[in-house]
FIDOTI-329988 format. One record per residue (C-alpha): residue in one letter; x, y, z negated; residue number from 1. Coordinates in Angstrom, 1 decimal. Last residue first. Example, Ala and Ser with C-alpha at 12.3 -4.5 7.8 and 13.67 -1.06 7.14 Angstrom:
2
<"s" <13.7 -1.1 -7.1> 2>
<"a" <12.3 -4.5 -7.8> 1>
//
This chain:
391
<"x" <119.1 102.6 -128.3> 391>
<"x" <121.9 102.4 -125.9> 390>
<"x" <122.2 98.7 -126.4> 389>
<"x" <118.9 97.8 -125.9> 388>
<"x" <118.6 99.5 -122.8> 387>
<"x" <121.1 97.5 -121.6> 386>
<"x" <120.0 94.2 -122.8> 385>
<"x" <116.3 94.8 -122.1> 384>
<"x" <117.9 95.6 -118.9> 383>
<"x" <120.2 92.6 -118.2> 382>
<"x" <117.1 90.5 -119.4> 381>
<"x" <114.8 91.8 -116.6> 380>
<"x" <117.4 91.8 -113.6> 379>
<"x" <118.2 88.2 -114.4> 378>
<"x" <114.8 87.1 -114.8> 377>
<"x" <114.1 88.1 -111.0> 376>
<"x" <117.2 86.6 -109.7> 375>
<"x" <116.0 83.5 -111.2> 374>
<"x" <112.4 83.8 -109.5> 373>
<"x" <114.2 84.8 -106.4> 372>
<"x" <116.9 82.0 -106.5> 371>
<"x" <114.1 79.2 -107.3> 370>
<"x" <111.6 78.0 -110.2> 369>
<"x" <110.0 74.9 -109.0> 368>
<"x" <110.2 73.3 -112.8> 367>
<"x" <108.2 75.8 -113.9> 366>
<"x" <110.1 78.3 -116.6> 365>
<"x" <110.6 77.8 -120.0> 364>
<"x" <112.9 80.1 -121.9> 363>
<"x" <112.9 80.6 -125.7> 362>
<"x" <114.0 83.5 -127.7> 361>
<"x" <115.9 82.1 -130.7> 360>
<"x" <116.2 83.9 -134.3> 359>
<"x" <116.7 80.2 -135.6> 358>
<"x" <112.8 79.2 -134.8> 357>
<"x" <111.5 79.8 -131.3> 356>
<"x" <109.9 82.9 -129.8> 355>
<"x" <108.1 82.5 -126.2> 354>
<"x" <109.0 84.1 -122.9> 353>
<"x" <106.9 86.4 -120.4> 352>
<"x" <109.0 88.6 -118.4> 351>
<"x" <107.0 92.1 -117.2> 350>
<"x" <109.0 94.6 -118.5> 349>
<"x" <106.5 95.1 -121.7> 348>
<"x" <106.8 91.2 -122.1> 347>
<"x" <110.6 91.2 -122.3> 346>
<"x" <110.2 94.3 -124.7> 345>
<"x" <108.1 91.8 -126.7> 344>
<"x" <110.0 89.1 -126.7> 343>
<"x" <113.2 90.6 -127.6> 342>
<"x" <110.9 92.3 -130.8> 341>
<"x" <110.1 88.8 -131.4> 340>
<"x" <114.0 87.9 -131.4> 339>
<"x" <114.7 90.0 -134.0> 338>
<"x" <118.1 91.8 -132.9> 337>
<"x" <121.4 89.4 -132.9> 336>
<"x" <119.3 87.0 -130.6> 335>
<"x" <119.3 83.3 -130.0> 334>
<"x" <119.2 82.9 -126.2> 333>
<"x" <117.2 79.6 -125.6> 332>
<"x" <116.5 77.0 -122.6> 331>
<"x" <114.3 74.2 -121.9> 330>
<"x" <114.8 74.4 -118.1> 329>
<"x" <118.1 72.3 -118.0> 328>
<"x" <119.7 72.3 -121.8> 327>
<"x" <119.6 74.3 -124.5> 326>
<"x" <121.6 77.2 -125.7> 325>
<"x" <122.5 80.7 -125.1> 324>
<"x" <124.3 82.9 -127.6> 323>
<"x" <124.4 86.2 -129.1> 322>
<"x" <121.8 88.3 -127.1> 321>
<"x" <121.6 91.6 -128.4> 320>
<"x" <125.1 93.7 -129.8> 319>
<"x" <127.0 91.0 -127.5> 318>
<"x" <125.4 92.2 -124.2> 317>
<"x" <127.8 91.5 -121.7> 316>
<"x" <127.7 87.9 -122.6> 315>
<"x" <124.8 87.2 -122.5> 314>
<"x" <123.9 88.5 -119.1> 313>
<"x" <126.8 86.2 -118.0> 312>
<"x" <125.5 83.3 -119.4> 311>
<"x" <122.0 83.8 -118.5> 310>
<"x" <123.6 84.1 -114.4> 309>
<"x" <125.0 80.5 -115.5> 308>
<"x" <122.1 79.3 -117.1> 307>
<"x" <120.0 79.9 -114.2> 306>
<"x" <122.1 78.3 -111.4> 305>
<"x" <122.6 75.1 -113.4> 304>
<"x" <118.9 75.0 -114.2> 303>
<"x" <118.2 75.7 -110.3> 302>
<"x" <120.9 72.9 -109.5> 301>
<"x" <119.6 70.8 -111.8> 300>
<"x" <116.0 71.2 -111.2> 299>
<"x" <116.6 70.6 -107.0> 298>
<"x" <118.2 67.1 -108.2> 297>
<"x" <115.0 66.9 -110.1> 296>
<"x" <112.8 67.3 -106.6> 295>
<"x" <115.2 65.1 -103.9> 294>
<"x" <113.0 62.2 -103.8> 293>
<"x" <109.5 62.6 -105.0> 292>
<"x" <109.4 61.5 -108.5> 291>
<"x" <108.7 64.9 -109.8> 290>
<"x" <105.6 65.3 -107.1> 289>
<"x" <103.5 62.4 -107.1> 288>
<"x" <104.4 62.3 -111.2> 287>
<"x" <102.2 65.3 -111.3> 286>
<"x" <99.7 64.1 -109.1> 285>
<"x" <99.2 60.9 -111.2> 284>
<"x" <98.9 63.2 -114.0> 283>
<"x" <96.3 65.4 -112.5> 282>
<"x" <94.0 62.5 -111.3> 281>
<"x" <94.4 60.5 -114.9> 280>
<"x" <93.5 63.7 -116.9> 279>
<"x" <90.2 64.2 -114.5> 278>
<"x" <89.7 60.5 -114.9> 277>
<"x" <89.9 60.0 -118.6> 276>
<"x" <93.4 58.7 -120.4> 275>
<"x" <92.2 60.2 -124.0> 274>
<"x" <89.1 61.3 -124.3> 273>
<"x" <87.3 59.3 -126.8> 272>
<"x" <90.2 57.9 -128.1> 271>
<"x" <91.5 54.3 -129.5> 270>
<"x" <93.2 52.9 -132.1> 269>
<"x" <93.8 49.7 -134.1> 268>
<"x" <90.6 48.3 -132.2> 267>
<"x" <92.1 45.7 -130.1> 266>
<"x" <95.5 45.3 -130.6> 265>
<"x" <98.4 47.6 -131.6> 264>
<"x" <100.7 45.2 -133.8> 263>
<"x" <103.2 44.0 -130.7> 262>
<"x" <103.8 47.5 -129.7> 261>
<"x" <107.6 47.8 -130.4> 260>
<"x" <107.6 44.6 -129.1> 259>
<"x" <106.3 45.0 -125.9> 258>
<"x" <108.3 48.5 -125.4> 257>
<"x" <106.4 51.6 -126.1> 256>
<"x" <104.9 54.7 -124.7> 255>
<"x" <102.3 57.3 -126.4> 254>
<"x" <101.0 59.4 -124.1> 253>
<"x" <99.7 63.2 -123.6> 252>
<"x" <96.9 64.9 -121.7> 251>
<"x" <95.6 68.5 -121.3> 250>
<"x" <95.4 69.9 -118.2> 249>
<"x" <98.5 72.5 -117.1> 248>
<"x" <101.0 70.1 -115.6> 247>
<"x" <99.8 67.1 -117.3> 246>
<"x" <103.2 65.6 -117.9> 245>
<"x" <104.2 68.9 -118.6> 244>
<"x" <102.7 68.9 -122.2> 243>
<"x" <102.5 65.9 -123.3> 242>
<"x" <105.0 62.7 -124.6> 241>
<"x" <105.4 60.7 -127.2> 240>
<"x" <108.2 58.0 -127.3> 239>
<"x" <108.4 54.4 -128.6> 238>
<"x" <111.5 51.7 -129.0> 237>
<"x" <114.0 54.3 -127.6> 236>
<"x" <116.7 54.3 -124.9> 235>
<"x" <120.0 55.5 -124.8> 234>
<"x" <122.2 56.6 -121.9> 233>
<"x" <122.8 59.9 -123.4> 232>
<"x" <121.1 62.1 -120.6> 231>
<"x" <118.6 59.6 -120.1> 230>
<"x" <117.5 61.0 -123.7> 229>
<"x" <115.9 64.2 -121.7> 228>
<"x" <113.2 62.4 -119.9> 227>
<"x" <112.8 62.3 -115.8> 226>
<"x" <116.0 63.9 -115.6> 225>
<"x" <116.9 67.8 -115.3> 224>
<"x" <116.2 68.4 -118.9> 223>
<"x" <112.0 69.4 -117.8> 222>
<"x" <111.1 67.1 -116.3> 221>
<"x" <108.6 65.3 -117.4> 220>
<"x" <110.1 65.3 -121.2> 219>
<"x" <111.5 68.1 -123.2> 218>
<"x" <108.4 69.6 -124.6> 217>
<"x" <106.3 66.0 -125.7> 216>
<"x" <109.2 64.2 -125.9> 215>
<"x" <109.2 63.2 -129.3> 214>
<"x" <111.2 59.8 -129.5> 213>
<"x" <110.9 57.3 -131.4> 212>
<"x" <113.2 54.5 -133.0> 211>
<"x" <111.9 51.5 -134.7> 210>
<"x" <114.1 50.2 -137.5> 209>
<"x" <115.6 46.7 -137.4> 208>
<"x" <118.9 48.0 -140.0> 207>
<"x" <121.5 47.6 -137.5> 206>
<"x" <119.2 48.3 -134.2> 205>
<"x" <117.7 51.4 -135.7> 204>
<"x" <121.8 52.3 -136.9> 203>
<"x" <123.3 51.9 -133.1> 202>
<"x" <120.1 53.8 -131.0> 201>
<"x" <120.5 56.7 -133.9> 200>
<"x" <124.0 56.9 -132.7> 199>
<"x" <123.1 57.1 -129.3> 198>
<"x" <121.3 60.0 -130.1> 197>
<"x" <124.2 61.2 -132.3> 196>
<"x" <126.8 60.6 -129.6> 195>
<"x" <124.7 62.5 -126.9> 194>
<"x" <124.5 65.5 -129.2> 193>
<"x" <121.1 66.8 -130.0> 192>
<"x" <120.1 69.8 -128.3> 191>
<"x" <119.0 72.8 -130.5> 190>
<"x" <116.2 74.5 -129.0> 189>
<"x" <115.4 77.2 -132.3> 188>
<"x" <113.1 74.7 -134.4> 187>
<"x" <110.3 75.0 -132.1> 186>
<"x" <112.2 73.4 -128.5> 185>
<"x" <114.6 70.5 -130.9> 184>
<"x" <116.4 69.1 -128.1> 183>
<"x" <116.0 65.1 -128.1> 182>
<"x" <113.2 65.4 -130.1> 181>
<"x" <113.8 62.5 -133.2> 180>
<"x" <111.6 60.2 -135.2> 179>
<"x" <113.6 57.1 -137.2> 178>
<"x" <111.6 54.5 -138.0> 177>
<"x" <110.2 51.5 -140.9> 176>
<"x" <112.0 52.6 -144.0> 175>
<"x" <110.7 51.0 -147.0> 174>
<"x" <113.7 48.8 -148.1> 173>
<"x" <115.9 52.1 -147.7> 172>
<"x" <117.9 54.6 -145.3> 171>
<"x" <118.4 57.9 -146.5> 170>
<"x" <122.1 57.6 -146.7> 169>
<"x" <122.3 56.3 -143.0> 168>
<"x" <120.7 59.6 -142.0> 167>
<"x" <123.0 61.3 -144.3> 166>
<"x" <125.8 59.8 -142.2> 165>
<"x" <124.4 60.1 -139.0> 164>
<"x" <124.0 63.9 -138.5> 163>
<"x" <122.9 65.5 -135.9> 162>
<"x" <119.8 67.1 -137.3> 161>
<"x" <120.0 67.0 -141.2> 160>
<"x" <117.8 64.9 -143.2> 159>
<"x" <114.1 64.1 -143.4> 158>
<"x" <111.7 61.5 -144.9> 157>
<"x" <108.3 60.8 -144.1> 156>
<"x" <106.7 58.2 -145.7> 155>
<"x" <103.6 61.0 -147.6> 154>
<"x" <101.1 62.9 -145.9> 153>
<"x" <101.9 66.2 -147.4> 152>
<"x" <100.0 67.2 -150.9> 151>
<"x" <97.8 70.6 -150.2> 150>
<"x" <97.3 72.0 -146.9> 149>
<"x" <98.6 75.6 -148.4> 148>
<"x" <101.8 75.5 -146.8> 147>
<"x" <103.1 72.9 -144.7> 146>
<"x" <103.5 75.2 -141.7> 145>
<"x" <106.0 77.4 -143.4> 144>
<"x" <107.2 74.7 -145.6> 143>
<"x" <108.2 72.3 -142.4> 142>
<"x" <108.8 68.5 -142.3> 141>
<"x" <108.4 67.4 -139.3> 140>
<"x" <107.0 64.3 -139.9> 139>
<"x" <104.4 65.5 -142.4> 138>
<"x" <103.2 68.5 -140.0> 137>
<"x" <102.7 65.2 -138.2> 136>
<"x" <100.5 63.6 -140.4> 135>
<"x" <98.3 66.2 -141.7> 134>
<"x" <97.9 67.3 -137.8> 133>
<"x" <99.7 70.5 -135.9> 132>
<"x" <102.4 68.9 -134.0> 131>
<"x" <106.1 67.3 -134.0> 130>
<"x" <108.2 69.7 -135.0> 129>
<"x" <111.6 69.6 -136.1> 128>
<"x" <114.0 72.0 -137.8> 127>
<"x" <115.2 69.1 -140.1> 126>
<"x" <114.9 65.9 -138.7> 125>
<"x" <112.9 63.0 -139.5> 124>
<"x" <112.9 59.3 -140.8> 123>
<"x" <110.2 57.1 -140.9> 122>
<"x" <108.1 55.5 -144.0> 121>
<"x" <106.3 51.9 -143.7> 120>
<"x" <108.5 49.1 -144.4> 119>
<"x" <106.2 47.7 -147.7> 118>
<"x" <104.1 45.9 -144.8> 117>
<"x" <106.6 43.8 -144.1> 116>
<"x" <105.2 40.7 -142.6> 115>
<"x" <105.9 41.1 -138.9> 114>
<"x" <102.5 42.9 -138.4> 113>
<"x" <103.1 45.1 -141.0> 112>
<"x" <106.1 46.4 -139.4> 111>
<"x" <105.1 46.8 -135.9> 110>
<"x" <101.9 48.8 -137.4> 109>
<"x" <103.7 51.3 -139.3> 108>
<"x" <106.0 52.7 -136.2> 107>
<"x" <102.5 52.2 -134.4> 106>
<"x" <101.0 54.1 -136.6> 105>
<"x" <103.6 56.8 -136.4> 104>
<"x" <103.8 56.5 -132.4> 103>
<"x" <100.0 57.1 -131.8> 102>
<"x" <99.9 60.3 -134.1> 101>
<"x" <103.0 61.3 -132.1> 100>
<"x" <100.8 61.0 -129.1> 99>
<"x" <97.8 62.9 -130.2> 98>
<"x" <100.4 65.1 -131.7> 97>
<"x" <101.3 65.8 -128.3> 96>
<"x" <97.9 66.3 -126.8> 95>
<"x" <94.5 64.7 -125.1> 94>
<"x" <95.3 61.3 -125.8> 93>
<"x" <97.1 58.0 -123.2> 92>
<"x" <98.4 55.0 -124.5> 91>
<"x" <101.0 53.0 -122.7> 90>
<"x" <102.8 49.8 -122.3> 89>
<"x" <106.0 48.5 -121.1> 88>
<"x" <108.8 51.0 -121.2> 87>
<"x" <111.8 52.0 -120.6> 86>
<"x" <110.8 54.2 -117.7> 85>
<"x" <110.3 54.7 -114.3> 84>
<"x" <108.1 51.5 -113.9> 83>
<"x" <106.4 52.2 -117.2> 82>
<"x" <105.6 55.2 -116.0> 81>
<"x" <104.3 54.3 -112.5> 80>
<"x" <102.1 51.6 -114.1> 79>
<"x" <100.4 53.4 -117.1> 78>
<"x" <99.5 56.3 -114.3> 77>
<"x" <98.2 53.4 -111.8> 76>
<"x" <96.1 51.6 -114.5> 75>
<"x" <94.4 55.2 -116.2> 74>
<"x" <93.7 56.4 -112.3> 73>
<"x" <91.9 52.9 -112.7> 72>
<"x" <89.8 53.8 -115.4> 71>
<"x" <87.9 50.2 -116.4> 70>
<"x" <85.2 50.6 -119.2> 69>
<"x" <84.7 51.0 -123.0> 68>
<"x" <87.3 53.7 -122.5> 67>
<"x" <84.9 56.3 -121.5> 66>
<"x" <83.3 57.6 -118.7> 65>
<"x" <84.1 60.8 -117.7> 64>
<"x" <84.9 63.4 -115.3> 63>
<"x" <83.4 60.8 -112.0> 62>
<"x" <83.6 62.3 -108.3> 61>
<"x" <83.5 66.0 -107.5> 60>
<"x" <85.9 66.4 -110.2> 59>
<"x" <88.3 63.9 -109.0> 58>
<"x" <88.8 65.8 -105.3> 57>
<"x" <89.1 68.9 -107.1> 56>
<"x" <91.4 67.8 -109.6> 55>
<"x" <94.1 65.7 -107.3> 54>
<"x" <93.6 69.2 -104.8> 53>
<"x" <94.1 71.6 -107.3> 52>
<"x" <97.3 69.8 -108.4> 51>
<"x" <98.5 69.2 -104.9> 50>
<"x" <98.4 73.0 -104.3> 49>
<"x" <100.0 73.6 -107.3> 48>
<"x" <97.5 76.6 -109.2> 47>
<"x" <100.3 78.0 -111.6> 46>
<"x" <103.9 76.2 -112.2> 45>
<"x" <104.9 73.1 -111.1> 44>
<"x" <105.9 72.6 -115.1> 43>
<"x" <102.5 74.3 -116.5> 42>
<"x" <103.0 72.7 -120.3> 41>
<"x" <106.6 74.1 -121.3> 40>
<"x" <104.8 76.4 -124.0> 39>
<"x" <102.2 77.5 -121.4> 38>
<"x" <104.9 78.0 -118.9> 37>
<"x" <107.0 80.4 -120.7> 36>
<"x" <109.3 82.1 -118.5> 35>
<"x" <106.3 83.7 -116.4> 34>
<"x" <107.2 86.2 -114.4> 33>
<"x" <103.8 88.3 -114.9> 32>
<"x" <101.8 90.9 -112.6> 31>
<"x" <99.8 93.6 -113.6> 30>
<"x" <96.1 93.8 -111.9> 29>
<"x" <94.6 94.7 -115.3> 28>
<"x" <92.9 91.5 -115.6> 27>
<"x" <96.6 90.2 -115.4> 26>
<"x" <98.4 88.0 -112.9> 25>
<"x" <100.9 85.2 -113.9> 24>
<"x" <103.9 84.3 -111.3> 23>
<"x" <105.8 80.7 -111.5> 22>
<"x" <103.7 79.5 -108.9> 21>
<"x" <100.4 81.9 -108.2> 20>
<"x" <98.5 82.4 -111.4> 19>
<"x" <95.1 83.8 -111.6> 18>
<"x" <92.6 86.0 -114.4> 17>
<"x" <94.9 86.6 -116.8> 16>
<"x" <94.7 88.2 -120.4> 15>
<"x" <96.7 90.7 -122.3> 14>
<"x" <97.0 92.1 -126.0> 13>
<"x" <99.6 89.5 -127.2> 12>
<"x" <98.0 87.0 -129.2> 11>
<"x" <98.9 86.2 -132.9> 10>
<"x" <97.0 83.2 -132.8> 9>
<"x" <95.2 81.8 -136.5> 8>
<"x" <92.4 84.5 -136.5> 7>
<"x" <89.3 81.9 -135.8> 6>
<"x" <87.5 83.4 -132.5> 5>
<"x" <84.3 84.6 -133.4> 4>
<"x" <86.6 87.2 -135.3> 3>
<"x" <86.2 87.7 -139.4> 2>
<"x" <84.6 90.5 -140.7> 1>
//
C-alpha cells in the first residue's frame, strides 16, 4: 500500500522538533551538527533571532495578497539586490526552478522580442542541475532524473563543464543562452575555473547570446562573496537564485539586466506566491544580516579555517576520503568508499551532510559556523576516517 506521503524521499529514520544555530535536535532528544543546511537553504542557520523576529512581526500583519497589488517588502528586496548586484530588475517565485523557469523564458523572450524568434535553445553543462520541472530537468540534462518523463523539453543543448571549445562547437543559428552554476553542488561540487566563466562572458558577447547563471546553491553567501561569479570578475545577463536567500522560507528570484529583460512585460509571467509578504520580510532580513559589514569577511576566514582542518583529515585517511573540493561553505570530499555509506556513519555520529553526484559527500554548513562548530566536524570525520580504516 502506498504511503500517504508519496515514496519519492529516501528519508533517514529521524525527525526534529527545534534547531538552535548550526545545531538540529531530534524527537528523541539527540542532537545534530548540521553540515547540511537544508541543502544549503538555512544559511544563518536554525531559528536566527532576526529571522524569527522579520517573520513574526510580518505574520501578525498581512501573509498574503497577491501580485495584483503593491508589496512594498517586494520594492525594498528588488532594490537592495539590484543595488548589490549586476542587475536591474527582479522576479521573485517560491523555489529555484521557479527561478530557472523565469531565466529560460526570458533567455527565449529577449530573442523573440528582437526579431529572432528561431534563437531559442540554451546551452548546458554536463553534471548540472537546475531543478525538478519538465523544463529544467531539460537544462540539466540528466538520464537518471530524466527517466520515464517521456520526450525532454527540447532547446537545450549540453557539452562538457569547463570547456570552451566544445561549447563554441555547439553554438548555432538557434542558440539563444548559455546556462551555467558556478560550482556544480548536485553533480559532485565541481567549481568552474575563473577562466572558463569568464570565458563564457567572452563567446555570449561574440555571438549576442544571453548568459545565466544558476545560483540557486552557491549564491547568498555561501562562496565567501555575495554570489560565487564575483570570484571571476564576470557578470551574467540573468541569474536564478533560492535557497539561502530565504534562509529557511521558501523564495527564489530571477535577476536580469534591462536588456536582458526587455521582452518580459505585462502578462508574460507571473506567480501566485512568488515575492509575498512573509517571503519579502524574511529575505529582507536575510540580506539585513549578509550585507552587514564585516559578516562575509567572517565566511572566509571560517571557510578558510574549515577547509584547511578538512584538508588534513583528508589526507590522513587516503583508504576513505580521496579528495576535497569546492569552494567557501559549498564544500565536498569525494570518497574512495560509497559516499552514502560516509553519510550515514556521519549521521550515526551525529554530523548531518548530504551525498552529491561523483562519489562526493557534500558539506553545507550555515554561514555563522565558527571554531567550535568546525572543531566539532573535525573530530567527527577524523573518526569515521579512523574507524573506517580499521574496519
Amino acid at each position: 500500500m502506498i504511503p500517504a506521503v508519496l515514496p519519492t524521499y529516501a528519508r533517514a529514520d529521524i525527525a526534529f522538533d527545534r534547531g538552535e544555530g548550526a545545531w538540529l535536535f531530534a524527537t528523541d532528544g539527540r542532537k545534530y551538527l548540521d553540515f547540511a543546511s537544508g541543502v544549503a537553504v538555512t544559511a544563518l542557520g536554525h531559528a536566527h533571532p532576526h529571522l524569527v523576529a522579520a517573520l513574526t512581526e510580518q505574520a501578525k500583519k498581512l501573509w498574503h495578497c497577491s501580485n495584483l497589488f503593491q508589496i512594498p517588502g517586494q520594492q525594498r528586496l528588488a532594490e537592495r539586490l539590484v543595488a548589490n548586484t549586476f542587475a536591474d530588475t527582479v522576479f521573485f517565485g517560491n523555489s529555484g526552478a521557479e527561478a530557472l523557469e523565469c531565466a529560460i523564458k526570458m533567455t527565449r523572450k529577449y530573442h523573440s522580442a528582437n526579431g529572432h524568434p528561431e534563437k531559442y535553445r540554451i546551452i548546458g553543462f554536463n553534471g548540472s542541475f537546475h531543478g525538478r520541472t519538465l523544463a529544467t530537468l531539460a537544462a540539466a540534462g540528466n538520464e537518471k532524473y530524466l527517466a520515464g518523463f517521456g520526450p525532454p523539453v527540447d532547446g537545450f543543448d549540453h557539452v562538457a563543464f569547463n570547456n570552451l571549445n566544445e561549447l563554441r562547437a555547439a553554438i548555432t543559428k538557434e542558440t539563444a543562452g548559455i546556462l551555467v552554476e558556478p560550482v556544480q553542488g548536485e553533480g559532485g561540487v565541481r567549481p568552474a575555473d575563473p577562466e572558463f566563466l569568464r570565458g563564457l562572458r567572452s563567446v555570449a558577447d561574440e555571438f549576442g547570446l544571453l548568459l545565466v547563471f544558476d545560483e540557486v546553491q552557491t549564491g547568498t553567501g555561501r562562496s565567501g562573496k555575495l554570489f560565487a561569479h564575483e570570484w571571476a570578475g564576470v557578470t551574467p545577463d540573468i541569474m536564478a537564485i533560492a535557497k539561502g536567500i530565504g534562509g529557511g522560507f521558501p523564495m527564489g528570484a530571477c535577476l536580469a539586466t534591462e536588456k536582458a529583460a526587455k521582452g518580459m512585460t505585462t502578462g508574460t509571467h507571473g506567480s501566485t506566491f512568488g515575492g509575498n509578504p512573509l517571503a519579502m520580510a524574511v529575505g529582507n532580513a536575510v540580506l539585513d544580516v549578509i550585507l552587514a559589514p564585516g559578516f562575509l569577511d567572517k565566511v572566509q576566514r571560517e571557510a578558510a579555517r574549515l577547509q584547511e582542518r578538512l584538508r588534513f583529515v583528508v589526507g590522513k585517511y587516503p583508504s576513505v576520503y580521496a579528495e576535497l573540493r569546492g569552494q567557501g561553505l559549498l564544500l565536498g570530499i569525494k570518497t574512495v568508499v560509497p559516499n552514502t555509506e560516509v553519510v550515514k556513519r556521519l549521521q550515526e555520529e551525529g554530523m548531518l551532510t548530504a551525498g552529491a553526484g561523483d562519489n562526493v559527500v557534500r558539506l553545507l554548513p550555515p554561514l555563522i559556523i565558527g571554531k567550535a562548530e568546525i572543531d566539532a566536524a573535525e573530530v567527527i570525520l577524523d573518526k569515521v576516517g579512523r574507524e573506517w580504516g580499521k574496519a
